[in-house]
C-alpha positions as CSV (number, residue, x, y, z in Angstrom):
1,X,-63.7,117.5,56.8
2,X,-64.7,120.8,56.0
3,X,-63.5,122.8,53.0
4,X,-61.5,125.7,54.5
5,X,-59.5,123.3,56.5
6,X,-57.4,120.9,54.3
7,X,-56.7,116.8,55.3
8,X,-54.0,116.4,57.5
9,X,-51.5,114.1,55.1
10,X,-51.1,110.5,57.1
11,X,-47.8,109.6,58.1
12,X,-45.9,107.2,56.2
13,X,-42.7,105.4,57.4
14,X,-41.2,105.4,54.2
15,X,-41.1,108.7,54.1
16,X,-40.2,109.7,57.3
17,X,-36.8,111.1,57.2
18,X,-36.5,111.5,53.4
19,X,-34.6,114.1,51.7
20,X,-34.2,115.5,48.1
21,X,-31.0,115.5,47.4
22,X,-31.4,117.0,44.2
23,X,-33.0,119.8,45.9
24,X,-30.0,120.2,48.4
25,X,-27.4,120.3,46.0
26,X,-29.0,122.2,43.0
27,X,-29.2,124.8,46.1
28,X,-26.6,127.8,45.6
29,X,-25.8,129.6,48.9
30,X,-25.7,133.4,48.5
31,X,-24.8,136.1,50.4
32,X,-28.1,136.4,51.9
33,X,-27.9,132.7,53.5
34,X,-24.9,133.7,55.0
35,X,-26.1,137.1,56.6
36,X,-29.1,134.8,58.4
37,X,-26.3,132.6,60.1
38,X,-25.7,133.9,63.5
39,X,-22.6,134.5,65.1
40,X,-20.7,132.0,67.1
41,X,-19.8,133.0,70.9
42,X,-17.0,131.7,72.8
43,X,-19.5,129.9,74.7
44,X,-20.8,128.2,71.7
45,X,-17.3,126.8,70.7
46,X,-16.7,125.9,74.3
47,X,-20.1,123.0,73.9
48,X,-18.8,121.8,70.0
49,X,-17.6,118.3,69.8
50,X,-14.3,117.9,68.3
51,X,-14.1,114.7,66.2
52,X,-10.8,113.5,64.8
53,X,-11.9,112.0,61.8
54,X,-14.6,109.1,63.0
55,X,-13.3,109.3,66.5
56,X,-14.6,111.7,69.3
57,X,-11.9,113.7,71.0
58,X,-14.0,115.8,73.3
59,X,-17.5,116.4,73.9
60,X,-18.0,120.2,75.0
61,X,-21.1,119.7,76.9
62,X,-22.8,116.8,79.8
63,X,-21.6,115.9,82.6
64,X,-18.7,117.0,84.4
65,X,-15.9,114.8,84.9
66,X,-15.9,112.9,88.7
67,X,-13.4,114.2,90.9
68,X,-13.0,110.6,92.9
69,X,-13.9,107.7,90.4
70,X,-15.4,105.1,91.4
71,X,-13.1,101.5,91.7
72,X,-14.5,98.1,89.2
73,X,-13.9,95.1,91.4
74,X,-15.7,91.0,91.3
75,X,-17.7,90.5,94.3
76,X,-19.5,87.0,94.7
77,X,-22.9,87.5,96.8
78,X,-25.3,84.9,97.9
79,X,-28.3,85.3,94.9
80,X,-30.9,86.0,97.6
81,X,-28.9,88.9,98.7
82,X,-28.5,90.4,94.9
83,X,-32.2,90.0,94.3
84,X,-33.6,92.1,97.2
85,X,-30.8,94.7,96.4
86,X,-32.0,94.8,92.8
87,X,-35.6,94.8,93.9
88,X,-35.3,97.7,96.0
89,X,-35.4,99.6,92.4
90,X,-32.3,101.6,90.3
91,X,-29.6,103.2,92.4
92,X,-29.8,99.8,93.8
93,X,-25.8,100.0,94.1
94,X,-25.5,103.1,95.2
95,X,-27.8,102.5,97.9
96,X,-25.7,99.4,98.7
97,X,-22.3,101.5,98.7
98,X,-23.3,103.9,101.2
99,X,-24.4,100.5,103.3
100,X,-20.8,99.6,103.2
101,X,-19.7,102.9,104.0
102,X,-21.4,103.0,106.9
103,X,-20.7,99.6,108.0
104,X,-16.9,100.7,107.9
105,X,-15.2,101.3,111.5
């Protein structure tokens, strides 16, 4: 290792994730911190999660919500059939659904 460059500290799982707490709360927010906090858009509070006390209400952001849901039903198929279906890699039953849809007069 050469002088000017110093060793790179190895990584230890005991401290991975570690805080000083005593650090964070002898910390006294001042005016300053607050000026380097940037302003919150509409946008922004549009994507926050609103939590009712441990439970999520809504999540702001992801997916948007299906239009036509899709209907949970118990279907008993021959093993052999399953297998190849699940073989054929994921989407497996997607791939299957539009196999019955186009199977239907």
């Amino acid at each position: 290792m050469s002088p000017s460059k110093p060793a790179t500290p190895t990584f230890s799982p005991d401290a991975y994730g570690a805080t000083d707490f005593a650090k964070v709360d002898a910390h006294i927010i001042t005016a300053e911190d607050y000026d380097e906090l940037p302003e919150l858009t509409e946008a922004d509070l549009e994507a926050a999660d609103i939590d009712r006390g441990a439970t999520l209400i809504r999540r702001g952001r992801g997916r948007p919500p299906v239009t036509r849901t899709k209907k949970l039903v118990t279907l008993r198929l021959d093993p052999d059939v399953v297998e190849r279906w699940r073989a054929s890699g994921p989407g497996w039953q997607t791939r299957m659904n539009a196999v019955l849809r186009r199977a239907m007069p």
